[in-house]
DOMI-625885 format. One record per residue: residue number from 1; residue in three letters; x, y, z of N, C-alpha, C in turn. Coordinates in Angstrom, 1 decimal, m for minus. Layout:
BEGIN
+-----+------+--------+--------+--------+--------+--------+--------+--------+--------+--------+
!  nr ! rest !   n.px !   n.py !   n.pz !  ca.px !  ca.py !  ca.pz !   c.px !   c.py !   c.pz !
+-----+------+--------+--------+--------+--------+--------+--------+--------+--------+--------+
! NUM !  ALA !      X !      Y !      Z !      X !      Y !      Z !      X !      Y !      Z !
...
+-----+------+--------+--------+--------+--------+--------+--------+--------+--------+--------+
//
This chain:
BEGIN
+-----+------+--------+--------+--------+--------+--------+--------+--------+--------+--------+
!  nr ! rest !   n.px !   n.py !   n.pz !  ca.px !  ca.py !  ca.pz !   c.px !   c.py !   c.pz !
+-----+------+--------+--------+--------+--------+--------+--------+--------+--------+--------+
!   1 !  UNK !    0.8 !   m1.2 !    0.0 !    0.0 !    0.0 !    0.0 !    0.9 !    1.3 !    0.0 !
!   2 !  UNK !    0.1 !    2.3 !   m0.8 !    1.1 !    3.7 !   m0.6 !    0.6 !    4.3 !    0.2 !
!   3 !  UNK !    1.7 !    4.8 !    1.0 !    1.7 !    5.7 !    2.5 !    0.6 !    6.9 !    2.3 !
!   4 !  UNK !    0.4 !    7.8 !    3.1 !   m0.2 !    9.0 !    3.1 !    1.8 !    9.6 !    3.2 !
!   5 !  UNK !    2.1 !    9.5 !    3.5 !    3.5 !    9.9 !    3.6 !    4.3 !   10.2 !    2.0 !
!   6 !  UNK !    4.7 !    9.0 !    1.2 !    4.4 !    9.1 !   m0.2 !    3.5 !   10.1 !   m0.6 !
!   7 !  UNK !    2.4 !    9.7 !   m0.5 !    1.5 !   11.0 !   m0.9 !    1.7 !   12.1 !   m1.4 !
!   8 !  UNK !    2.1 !   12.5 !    0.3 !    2.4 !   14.1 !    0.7 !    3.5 !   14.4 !   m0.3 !
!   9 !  UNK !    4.6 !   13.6 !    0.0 !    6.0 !   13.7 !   m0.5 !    5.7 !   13.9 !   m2.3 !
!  10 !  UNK !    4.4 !   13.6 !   m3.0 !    4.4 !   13.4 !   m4.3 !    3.5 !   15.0 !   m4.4 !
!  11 !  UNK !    2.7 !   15.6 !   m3.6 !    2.5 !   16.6 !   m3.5 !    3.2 !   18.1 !   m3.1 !
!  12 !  UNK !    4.1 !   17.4 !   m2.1 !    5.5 !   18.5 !   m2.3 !    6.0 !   18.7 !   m3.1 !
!  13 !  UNK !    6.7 !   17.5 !   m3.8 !    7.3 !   17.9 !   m5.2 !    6.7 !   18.4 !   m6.0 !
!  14 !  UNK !    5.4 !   18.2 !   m6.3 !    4.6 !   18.7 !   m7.4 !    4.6 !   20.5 !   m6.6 !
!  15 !  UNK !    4.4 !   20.8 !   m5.8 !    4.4 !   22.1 !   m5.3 !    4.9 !   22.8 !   m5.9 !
!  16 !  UNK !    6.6 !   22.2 !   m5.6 !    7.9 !   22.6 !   m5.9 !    8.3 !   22.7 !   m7.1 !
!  17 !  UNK !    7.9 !   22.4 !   m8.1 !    7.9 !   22.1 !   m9.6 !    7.1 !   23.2 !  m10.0 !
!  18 !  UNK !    6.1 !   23.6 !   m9.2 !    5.2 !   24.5 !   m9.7 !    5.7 !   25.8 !   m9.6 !
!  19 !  UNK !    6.5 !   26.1 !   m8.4 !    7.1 !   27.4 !   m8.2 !    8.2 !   27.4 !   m9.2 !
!  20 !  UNK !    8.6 !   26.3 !  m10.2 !   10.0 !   27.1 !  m10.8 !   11.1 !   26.9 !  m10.4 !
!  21 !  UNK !   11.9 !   26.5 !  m11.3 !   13.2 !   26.1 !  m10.9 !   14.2 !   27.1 !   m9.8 !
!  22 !  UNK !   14.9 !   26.6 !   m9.3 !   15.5 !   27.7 !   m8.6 !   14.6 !   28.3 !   m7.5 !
!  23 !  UNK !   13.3 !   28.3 !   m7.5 !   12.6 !   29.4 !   m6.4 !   12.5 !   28.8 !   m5.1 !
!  24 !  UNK !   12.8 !   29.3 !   m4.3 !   12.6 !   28.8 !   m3.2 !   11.2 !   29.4 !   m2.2 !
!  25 !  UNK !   10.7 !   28.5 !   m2.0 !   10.0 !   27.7 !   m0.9 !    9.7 !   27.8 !    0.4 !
!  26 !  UNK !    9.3 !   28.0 !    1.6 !    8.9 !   27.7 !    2.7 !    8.1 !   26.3 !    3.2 !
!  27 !  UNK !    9.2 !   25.7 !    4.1 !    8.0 !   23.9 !    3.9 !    7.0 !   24.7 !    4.6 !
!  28 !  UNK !    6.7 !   25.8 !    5.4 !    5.5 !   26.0 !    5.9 !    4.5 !   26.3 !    4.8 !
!  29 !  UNK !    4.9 !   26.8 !    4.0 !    3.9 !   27.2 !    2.6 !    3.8 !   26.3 !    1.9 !
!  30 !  UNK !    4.9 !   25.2 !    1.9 !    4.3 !   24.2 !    1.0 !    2.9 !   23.0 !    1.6 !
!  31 !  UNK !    3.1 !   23.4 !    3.1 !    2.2 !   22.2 !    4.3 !    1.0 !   23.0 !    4.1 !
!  32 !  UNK !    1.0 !   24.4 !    4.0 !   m0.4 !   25.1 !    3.8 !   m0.7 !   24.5 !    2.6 !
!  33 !  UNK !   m0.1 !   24.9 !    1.4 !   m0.9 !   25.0 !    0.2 !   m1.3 !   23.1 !    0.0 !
!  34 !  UNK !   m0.3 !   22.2 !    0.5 !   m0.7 !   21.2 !    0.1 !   m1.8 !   20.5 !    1.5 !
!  35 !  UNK !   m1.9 !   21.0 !    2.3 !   m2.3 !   20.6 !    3.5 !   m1.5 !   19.5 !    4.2 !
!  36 !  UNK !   m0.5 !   19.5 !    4.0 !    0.4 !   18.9 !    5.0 !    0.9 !   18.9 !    6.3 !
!  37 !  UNK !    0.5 !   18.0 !    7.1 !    0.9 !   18.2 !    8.8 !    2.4 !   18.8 !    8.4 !
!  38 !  UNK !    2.1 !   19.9 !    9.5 !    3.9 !   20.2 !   10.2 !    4.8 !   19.2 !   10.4 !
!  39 !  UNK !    4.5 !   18.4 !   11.2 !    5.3 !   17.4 !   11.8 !    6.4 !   16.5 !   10.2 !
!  40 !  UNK !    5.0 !   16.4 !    9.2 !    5.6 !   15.4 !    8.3 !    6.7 !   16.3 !    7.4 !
!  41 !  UNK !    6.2 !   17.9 !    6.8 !    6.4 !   18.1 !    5.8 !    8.1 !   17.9 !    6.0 !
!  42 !  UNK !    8.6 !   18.7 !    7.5 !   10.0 !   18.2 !    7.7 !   10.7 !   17.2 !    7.4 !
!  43 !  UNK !    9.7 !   16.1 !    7.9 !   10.6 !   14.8 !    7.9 !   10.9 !   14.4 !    6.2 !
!  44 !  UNK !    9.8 !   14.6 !    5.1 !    9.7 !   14.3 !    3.7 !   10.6 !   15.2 !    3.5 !
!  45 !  UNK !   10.8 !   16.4 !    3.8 !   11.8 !   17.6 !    3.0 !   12.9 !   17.1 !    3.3 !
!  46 !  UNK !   13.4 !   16.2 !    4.7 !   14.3 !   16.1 !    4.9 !   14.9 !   14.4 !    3.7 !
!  47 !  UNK !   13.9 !   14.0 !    3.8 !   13.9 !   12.6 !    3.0 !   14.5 !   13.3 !    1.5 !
!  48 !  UNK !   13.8 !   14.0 !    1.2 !   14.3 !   14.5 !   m0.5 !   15.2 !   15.2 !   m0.7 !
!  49 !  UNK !   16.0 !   15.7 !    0.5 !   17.2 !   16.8 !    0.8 !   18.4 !   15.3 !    0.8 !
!  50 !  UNK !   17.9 !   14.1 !    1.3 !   19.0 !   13.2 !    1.3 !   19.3 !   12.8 !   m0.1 !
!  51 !  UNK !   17.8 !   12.5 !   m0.9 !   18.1 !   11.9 !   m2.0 !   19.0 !   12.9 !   m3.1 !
!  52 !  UNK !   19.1 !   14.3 !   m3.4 !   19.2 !   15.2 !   m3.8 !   18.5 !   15.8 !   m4.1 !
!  53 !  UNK !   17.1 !   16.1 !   m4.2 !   16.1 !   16.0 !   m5.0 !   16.0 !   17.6 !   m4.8 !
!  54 !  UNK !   15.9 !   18.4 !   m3.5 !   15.5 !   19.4 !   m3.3 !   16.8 !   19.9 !   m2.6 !
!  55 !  UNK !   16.6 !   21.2 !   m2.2 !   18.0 !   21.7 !   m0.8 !   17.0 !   22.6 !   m0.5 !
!  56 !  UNK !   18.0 !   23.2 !    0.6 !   17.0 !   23.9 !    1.4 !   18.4 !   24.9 !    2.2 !
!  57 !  UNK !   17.9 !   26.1 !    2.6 !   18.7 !   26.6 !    3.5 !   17.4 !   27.2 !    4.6 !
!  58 !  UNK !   18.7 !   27.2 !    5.8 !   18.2 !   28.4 !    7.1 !   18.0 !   29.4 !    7.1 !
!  59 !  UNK !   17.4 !   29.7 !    7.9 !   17.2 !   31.8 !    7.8 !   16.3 !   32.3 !    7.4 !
!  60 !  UNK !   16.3 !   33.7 !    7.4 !   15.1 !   34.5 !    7.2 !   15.2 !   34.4 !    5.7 !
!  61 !  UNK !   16.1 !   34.2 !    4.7 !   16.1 !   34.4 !    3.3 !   16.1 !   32.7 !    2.9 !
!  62 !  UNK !   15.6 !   31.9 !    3.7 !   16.1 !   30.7 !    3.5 !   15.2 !   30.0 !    2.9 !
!  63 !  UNK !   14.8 !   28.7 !    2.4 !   13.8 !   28.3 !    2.0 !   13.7 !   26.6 !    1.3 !
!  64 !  UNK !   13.1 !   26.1 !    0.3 !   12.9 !   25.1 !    0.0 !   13.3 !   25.1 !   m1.4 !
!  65 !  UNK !   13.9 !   24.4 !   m2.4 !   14.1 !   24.5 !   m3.7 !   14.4 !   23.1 !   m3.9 !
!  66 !  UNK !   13.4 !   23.1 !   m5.5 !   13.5 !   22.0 !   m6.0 !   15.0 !   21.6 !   m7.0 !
!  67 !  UNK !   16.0 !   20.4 !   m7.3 !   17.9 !   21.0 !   m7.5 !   17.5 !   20.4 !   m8.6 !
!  68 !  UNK !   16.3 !   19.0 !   m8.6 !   16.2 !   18.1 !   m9.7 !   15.6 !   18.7 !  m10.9 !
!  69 !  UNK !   15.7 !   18.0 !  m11.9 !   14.4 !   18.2 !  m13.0 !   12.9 !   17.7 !  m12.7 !
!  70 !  UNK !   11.9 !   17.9 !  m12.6 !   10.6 !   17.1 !  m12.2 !   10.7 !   16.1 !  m13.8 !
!  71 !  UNK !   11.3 !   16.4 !  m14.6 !   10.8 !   15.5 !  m15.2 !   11.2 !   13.8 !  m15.3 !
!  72 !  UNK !   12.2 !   14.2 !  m14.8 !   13.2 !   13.0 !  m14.4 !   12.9 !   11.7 !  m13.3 !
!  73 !  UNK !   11.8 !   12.7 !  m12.2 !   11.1 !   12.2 !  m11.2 !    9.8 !   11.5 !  m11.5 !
!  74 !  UNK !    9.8 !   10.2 !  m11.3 !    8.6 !    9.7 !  m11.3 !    8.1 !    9.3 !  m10.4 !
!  75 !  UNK !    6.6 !    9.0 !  m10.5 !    5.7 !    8.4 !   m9.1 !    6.7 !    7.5 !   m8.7 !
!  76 !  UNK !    6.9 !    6.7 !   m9.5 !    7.6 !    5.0 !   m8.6 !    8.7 !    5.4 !   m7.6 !
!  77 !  UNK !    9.3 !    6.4 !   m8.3 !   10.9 !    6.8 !   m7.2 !   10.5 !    7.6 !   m6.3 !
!  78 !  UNK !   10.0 !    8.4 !   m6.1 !    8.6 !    9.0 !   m5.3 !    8.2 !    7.7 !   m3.9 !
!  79 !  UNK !    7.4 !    6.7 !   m4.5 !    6.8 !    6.0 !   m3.3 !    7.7 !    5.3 !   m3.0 !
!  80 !  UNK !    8.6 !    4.8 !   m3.9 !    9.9 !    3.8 !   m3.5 !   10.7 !    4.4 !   m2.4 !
!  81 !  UNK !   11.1 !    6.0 !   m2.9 !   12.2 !    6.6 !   m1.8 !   11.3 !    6.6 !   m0.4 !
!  82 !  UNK !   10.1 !    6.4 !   m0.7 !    9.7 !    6.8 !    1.1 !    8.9 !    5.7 !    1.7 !
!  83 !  UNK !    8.7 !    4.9 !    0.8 !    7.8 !    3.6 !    1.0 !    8.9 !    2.3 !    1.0 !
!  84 !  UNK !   10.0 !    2.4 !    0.5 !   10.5 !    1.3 !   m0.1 !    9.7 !    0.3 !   m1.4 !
!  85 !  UNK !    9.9 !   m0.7 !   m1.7 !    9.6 !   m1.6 !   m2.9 !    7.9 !   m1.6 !   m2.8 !
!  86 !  UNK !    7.3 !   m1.3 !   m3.9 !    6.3 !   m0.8 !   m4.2 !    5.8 !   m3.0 !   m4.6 !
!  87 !  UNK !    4.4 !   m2.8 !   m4.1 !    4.0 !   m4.5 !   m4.0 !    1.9 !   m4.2 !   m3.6 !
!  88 !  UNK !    1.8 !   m4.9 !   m4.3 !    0.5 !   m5.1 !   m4.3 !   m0.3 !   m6.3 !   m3.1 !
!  89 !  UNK !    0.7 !   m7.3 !   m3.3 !    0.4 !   m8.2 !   m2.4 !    1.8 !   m9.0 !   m2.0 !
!  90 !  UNK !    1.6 !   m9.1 !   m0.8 !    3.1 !   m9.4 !    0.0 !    3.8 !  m10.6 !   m0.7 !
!  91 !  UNK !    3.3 !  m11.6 !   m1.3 !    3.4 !  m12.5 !   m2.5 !    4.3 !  m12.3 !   m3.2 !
!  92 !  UNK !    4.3 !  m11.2 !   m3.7 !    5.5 !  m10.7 !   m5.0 !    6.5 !   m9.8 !   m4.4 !
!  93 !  UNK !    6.8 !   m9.7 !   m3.3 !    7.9 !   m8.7 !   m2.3 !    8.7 !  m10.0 !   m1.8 !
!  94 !  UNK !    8.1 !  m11.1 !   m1.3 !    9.1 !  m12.0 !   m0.9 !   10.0 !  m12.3 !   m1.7 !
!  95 !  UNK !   11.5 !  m12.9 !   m1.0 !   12.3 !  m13.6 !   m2.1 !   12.4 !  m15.1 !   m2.4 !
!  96 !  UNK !   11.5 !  m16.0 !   m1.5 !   11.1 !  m17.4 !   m1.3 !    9.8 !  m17.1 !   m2.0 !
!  97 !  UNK !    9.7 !  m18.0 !   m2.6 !    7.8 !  m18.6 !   m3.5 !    7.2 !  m18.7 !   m1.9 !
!  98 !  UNK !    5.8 !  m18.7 !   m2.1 !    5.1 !  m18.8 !   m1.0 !    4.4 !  m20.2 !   m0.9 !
!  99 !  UNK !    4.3 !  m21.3 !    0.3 !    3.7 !  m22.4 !    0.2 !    2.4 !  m22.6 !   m0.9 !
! 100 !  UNK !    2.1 !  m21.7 !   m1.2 !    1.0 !  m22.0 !   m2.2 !    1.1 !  m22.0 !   m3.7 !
! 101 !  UNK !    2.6 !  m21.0 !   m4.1 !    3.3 !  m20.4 !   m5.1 !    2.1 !  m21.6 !   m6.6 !
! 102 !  UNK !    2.3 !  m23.1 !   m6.3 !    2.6 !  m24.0 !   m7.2 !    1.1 !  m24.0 !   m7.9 !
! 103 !  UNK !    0.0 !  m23.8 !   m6.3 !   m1.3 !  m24.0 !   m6.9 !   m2.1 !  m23.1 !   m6.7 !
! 104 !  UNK !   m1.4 !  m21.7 !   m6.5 !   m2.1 !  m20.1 !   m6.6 !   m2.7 !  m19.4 !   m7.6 !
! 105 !  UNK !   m3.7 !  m19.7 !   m8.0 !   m4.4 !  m19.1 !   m9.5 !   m4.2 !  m17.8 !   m9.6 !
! 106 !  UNK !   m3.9 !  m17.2 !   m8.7 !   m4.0 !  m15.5 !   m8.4 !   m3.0 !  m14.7 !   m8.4 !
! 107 !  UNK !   m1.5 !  m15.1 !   m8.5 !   m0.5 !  m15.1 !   m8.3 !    0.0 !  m14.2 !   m9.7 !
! 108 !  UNK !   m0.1 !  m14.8 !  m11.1 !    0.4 !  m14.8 !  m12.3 !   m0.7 !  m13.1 !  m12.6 !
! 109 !  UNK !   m2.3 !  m13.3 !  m12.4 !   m3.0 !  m11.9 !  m12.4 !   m2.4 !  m11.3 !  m11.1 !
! 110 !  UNK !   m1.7 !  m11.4 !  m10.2 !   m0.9 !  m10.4 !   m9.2 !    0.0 !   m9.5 !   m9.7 !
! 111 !  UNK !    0.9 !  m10.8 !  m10.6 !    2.2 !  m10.3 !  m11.3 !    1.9 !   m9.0 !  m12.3 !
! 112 !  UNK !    0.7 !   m9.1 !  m13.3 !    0.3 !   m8.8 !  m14.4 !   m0.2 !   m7.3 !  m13.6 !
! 113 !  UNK !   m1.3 !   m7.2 !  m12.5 !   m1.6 !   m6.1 !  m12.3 !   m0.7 !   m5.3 !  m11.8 !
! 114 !  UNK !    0.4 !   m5.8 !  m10.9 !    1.7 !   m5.2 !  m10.4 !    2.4 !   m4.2 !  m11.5 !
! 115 !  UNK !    3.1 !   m5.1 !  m12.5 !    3.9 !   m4.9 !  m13.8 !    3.0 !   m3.8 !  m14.3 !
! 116 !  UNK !    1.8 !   m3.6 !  m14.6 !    1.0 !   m2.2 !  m15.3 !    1.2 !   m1.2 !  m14.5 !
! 117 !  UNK !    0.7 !   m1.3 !  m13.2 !    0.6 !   m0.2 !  m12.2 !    2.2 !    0.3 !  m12.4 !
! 118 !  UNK !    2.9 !   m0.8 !  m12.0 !    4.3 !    0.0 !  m11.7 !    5.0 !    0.8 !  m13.0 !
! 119 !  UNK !    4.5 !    0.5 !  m14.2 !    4.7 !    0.9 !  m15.5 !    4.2 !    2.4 !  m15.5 !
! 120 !  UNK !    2.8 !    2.6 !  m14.9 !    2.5 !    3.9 !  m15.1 !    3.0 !    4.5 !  m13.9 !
! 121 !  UNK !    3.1 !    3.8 !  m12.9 !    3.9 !    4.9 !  m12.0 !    5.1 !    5.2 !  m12.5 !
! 122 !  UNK !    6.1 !    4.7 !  m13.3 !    7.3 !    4.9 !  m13.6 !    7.1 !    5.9 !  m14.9 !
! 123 !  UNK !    5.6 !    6.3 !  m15.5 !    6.1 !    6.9 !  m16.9 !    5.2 !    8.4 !  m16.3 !
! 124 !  UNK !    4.5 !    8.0 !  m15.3 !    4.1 !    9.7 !  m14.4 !    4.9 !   10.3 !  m13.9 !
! 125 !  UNK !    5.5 !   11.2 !  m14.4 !    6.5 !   11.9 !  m13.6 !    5.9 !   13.7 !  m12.7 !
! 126 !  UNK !    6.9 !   14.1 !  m11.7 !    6.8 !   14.9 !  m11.0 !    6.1 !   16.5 !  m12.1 !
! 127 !  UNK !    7.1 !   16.4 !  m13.0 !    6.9 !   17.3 !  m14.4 !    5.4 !   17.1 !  m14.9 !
! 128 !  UNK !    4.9 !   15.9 !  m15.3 !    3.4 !   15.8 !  m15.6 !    2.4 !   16.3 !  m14.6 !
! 129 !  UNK !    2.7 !   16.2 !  m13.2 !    1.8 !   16.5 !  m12.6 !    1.9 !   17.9 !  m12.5 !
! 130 !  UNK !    2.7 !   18.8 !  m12.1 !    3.0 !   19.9 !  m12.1 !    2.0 !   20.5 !  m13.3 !
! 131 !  UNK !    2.2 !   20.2 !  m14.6 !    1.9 !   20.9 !  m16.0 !    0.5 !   20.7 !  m15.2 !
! 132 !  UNK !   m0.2 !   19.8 !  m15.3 !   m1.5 !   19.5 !  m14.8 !   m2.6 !   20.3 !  m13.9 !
! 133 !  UNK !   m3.6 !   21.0 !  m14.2 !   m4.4 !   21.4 !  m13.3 !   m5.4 !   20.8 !  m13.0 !
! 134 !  UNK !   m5.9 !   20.7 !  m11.8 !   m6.6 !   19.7 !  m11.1 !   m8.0 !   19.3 !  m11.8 !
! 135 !  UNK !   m8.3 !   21.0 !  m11.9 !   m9.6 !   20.9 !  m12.5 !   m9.8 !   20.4 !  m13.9 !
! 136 !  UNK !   m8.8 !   20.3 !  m14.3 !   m8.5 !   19.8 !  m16.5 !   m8.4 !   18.1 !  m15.9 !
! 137 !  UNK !   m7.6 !   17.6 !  m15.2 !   m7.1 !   16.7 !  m15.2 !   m7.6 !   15.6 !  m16.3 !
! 138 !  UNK !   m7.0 !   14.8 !  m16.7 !   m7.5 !   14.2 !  m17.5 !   m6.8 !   13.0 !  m18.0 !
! 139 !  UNK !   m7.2 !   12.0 !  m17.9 !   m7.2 !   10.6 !  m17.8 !   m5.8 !   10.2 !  m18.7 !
! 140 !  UNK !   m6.0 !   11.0 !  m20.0 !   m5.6 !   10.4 !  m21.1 !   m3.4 !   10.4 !  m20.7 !
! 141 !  UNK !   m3.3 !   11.2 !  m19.7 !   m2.2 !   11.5 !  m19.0 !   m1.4 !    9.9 !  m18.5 !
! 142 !  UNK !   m2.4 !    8.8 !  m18.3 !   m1.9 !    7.9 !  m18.2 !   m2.1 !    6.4 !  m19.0 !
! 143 !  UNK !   m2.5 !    6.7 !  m20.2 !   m2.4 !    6.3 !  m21.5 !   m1.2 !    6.2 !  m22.1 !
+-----+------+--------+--------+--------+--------+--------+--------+--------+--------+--------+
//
């Protein structure tokens, strides 16, 4: 399952993409505009400040900036960096078959719906959502 954590974190970036390269940011403005708890927006800013994704400085002139390209960024690296290995059913996360592996009908359609999902999470990136307005949204985006 993907976190509310993820989430947030796919919402920040998308924030951050929106203000423009280079611009910096307040995570308090990004927790308003996205409605993100205080508590978390730190912890994800700090999560994406490890990966490289964003920097940040102190101070009164200080702020939040996105370093990456959004387009580069996709959902999967997104829920991966904060979720770990993205899985539908614990089945396909193990590294041992499961005692049932041999005579599990549901296993092979596990694999199949995993493999699509994770395909379009990997071809949505930070940049698409950004371009995107909520109200337009529109399907064909993950086509």
């Amino acid at each position: 399952m993907i976190t509310k954590k993820a989430e947030y974190a796919v919402a920040a970036l998308t924030d951050l993409a929106r203000q423009g390269e280079g611009v910096q940011t307040t995570t308090r403005a990004i927790a308003l505009r996205q409605r993100i708890p205080n508590n978390l927006i730190v912890q994800i800013i700090g999560t994406l400040r490890e990966a490289g994704w964003v920097s940040s400085t102190r101070g009164p002139a200080g702020g939040v900036a996105l370093t990456r390209n959004p387009a580069e960024i996709s959902l999967r690296k997104v829920i991966e960096l904060l979720d770990g290995p993205i899985g539908i059913t614990r089945c396909l996360l193990q590294d041992k078959p499961c005692r049932d592996q041999v005579s599990c009908a549901l296993r092979g359609v596990w694999a199949e719906a995993q493999d699509r999902m994770l395909e379009v999470l990997e071809r949505v990136t930070i940049g698409d959502l950004a371009r995107v307005e909520v109200e337009n949204w529109k399907p064909d985006l993950l086509s």
